[in-house]
C-alpha positions in Angstrom: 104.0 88.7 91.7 100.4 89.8 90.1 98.4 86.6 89.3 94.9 87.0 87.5 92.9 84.1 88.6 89.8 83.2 86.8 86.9 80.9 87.9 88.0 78.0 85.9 91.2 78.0 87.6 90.1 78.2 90.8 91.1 74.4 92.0 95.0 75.6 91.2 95.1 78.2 93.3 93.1 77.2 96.5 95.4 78.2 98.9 96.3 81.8 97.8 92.8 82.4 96.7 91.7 81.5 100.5 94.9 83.8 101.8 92.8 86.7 100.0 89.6 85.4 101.3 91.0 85.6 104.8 92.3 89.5 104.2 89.2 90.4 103.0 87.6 89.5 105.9 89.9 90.7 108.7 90.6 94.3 106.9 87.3 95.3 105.1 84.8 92.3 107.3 83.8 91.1 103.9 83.1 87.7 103.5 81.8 86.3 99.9 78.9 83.9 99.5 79.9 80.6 98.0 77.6 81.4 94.9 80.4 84.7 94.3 83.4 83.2 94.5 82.6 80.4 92.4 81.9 83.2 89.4 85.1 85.4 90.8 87.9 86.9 88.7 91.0 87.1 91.7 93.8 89.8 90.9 96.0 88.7 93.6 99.2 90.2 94.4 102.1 88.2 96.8 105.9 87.6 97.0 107.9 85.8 99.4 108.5 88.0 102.2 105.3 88.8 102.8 103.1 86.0 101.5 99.2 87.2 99.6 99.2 91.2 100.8 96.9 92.6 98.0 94.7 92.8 95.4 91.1 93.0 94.2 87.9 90.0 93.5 86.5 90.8 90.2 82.7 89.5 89.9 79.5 90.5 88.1 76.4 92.2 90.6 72.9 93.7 89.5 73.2 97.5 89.7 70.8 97.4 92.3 72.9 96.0 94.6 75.5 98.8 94.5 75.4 102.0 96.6 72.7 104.2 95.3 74.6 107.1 93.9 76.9 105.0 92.0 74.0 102.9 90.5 72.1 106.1 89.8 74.7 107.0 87.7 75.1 104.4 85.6 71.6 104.2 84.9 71.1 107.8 84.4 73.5 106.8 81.4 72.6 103.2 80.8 68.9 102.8 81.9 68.5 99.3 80.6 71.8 97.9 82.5 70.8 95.1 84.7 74.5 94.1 86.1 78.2 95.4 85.8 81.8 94.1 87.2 82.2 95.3 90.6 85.9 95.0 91.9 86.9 95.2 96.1 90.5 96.4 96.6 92.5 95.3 99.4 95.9 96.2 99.8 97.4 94.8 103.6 101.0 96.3 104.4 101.0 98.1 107.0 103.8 100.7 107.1 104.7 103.5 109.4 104.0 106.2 106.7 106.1 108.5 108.9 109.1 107.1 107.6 108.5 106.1 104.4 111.7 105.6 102.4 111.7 105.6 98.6 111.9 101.7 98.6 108.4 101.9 100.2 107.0 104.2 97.7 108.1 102.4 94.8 106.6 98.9 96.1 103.3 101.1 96.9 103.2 102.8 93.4 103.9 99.5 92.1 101.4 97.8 93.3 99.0 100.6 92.4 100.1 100.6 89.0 99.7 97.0 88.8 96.9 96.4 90.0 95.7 99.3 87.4 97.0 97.5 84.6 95.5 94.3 85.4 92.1 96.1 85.3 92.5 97.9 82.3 93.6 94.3 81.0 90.5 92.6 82.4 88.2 96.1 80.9 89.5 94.9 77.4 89.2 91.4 77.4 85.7 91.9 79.2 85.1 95.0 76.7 84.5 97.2 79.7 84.3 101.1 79.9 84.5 101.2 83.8 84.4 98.9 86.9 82.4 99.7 90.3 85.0 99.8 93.0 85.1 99.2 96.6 87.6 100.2 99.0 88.9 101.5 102.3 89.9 105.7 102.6 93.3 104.0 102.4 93.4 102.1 99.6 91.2 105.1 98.0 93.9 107.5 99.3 97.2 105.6 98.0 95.3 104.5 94.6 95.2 108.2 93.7 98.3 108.9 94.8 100.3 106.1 94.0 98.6 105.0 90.9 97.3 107.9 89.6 94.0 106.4 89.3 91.3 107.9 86.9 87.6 107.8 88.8 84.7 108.4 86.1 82.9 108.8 89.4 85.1 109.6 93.4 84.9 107.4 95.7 82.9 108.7 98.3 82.0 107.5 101.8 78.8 105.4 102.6 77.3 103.7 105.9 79.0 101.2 105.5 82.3 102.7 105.8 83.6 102.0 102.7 83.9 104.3 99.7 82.5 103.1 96.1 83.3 104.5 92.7 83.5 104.0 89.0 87.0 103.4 87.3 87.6 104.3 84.0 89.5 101.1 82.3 89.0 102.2 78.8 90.6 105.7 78.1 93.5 107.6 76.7 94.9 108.3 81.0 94.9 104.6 81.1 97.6 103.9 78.2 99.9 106.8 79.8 99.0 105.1 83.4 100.4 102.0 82.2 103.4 104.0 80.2 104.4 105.0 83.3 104.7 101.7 84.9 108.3 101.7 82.6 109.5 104.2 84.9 111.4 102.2 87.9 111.4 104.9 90.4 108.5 106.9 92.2 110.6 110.3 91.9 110.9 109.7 88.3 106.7 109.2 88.0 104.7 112.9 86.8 101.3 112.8 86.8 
């Protein structure tokens, strides 16, 4: 189940909120300042097997605070932006990929495609072109090829060994994106 999680309803959802916290912080050592999770969107993604596994924190940052090359870009196209959403994916299943069976593929495309959906959801209702991403190679990896992702700008790798990106939210590939999410069955999916 996909739950979007605005500030305002922050005190109903303490518990899965700090679940998300916690696997930020052990996969991708992030921890947010008070100050950002009071002012963070959640997109947080959990069943009943394996509890809060995914998702992405949703918040508003200056450009200058995001890798250089990606806040090059968008000023080289909007000079007088001062801040923009920024989004941190975290997806936490750990499966032998050496024996992944189609059940496995369809629960990883579907939380891809998801996950997608509920940006392109927040883009509109936040009237957004793009959102700044951070992730892990992984979730970078399986987010192109399970979701079929469509970057404005790659991820690409920075000292601090996460990769950061621009994700178009706004744009004809995400409407067939989120057609295909009628499709139940990952061999059924073409990109």
């Amino acid at each position: 189940m996909l739950t979007m999680i605005e500030p305002k309803d922050h005190g109903l959802y303490k518990h899965t909120i700090q679940s998300y916290l916690n696997l930020l912080k052990i996969y991708q050592s992030c921890d947010l300042f008070l100050k950002e999770k009071e002012r963070t969107t959640f997109i947080i993604v959990e069943d009943e097997i394996r509890g809060v596994y995914g998702g992405a924190a949703l918040c508003k940052q200056p450009v200058s605070s995001l890798s250089e090359r990606v806040a090059k870009v968008i000023l080289s196209f909007q000079p007088e932006r001062q801040d923009i959403w920024y989004g941190r994916v975290c997806f936490c299943v750990e499966d032998d990929e050496s024996i992944f069976t189609l059940s496995i593929l369809d629960f990883y495309q579907k939380f891809y495609l998801n996950l997608y959906q509920a940006f392109v959801e927040f883009g509109k209702k936040k009237n957004l072109d793009f959102l700044a991403l951070t992730l892990r190679f992984k979730d970078y990896r399986n987010s192109k090829i399970y979701g079929y992702w469509p970057y404005l700008l790659e991820a690409e790798d920075t000292p601090d060994n996460h990769l950061h990106g621009l994700l178009d939210v706004n744009s004809s590939n995400a409407l067939k994106i989120i057609q295909a999410l009628s499709l139940s069955s990952t061999n059924r999916l073409v990109q």
